[in-house]
C-alpha positions as CSV (number, residue, x, y, z in Angstrom):
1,X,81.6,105.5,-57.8
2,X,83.3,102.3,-57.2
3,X,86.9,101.8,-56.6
4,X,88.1,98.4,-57.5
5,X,91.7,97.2,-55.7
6,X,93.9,94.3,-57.5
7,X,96.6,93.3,-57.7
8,X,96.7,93.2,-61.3
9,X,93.7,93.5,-64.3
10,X,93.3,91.9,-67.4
11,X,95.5,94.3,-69.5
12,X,98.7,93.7,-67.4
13,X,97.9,89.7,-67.1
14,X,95.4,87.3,-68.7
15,X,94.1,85.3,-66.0
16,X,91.2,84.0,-64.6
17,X,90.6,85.9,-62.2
18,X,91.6,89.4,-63.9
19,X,88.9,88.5,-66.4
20,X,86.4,87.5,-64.7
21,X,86.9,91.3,-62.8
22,X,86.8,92.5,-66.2
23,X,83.8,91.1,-66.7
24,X,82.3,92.5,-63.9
25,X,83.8,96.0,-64.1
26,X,82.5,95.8,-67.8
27,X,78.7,95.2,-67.0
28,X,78.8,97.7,-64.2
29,X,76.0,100.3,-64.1
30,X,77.9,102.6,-61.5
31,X,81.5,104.3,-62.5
32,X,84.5,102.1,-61.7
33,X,87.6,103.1,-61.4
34,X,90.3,100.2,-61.5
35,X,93.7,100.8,-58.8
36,X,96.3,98.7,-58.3
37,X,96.9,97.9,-54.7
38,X,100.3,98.5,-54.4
39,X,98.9,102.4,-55.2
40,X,96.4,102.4,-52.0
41,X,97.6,104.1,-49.2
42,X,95.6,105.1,-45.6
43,X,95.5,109.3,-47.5
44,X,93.8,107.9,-50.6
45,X,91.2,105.9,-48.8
46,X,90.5,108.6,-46.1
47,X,90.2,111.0,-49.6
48,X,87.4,108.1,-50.6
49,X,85.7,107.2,-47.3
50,X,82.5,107.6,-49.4
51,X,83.1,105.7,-52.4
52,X,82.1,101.4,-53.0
53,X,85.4,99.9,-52.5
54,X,86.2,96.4,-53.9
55,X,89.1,94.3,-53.5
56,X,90.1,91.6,-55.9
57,X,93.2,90.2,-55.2
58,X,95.3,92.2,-52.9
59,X,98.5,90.5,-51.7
60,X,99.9,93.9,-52.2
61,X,98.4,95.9,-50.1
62,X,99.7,97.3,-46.8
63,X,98.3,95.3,-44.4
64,X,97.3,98.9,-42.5
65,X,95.5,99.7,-45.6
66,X,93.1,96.9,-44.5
67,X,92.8,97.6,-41.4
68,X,91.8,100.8,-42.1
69,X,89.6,99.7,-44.6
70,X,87.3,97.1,-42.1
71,X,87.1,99.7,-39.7
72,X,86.1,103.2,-42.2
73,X,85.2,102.3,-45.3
74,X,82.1,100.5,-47.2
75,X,84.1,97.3,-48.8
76,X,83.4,94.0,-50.7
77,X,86.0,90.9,-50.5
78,X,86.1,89.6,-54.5
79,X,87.4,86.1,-54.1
């Protein structure tokens, strides 16, 4: 499974960059499930230490979140 963090997606903005995540999210051949990063806290990530994350844009986030995130988790930067 892959989790994939933004800000927003396409269905709360159309934007160039939330499509071209839909787009990618879209052709995917593993599960994604979509979070908005205001959502992601240090329990939920420890919950998915084993997951794909993904983050999109994330000026949201708690800036702990991403630290937690270079040190535990398996991650990809979506710029």
């Amino acid at each position: 499974m892959i989790l994939f963090v933004a800000d927003m997606f396409a269905q709360d903005y159309v934007g160039g960059a939330e499509l071209t995540t839909e787009a990618i999210i879209s052709d995917s051949y593993i599960p994604v499930k979509k979070i908005h990063s205001q959502f992601i806290n240090i329990d939920l990530m420890k919950k998915n230490h084993d997951k794909i994350w993904i983050f999109g844009n994330f000026s949201n986030l708690d800036e702990r979140c991403i630290l937690y995130a270079v040190k535990n988790l398996n991650y990809f930067v979506l710029e």
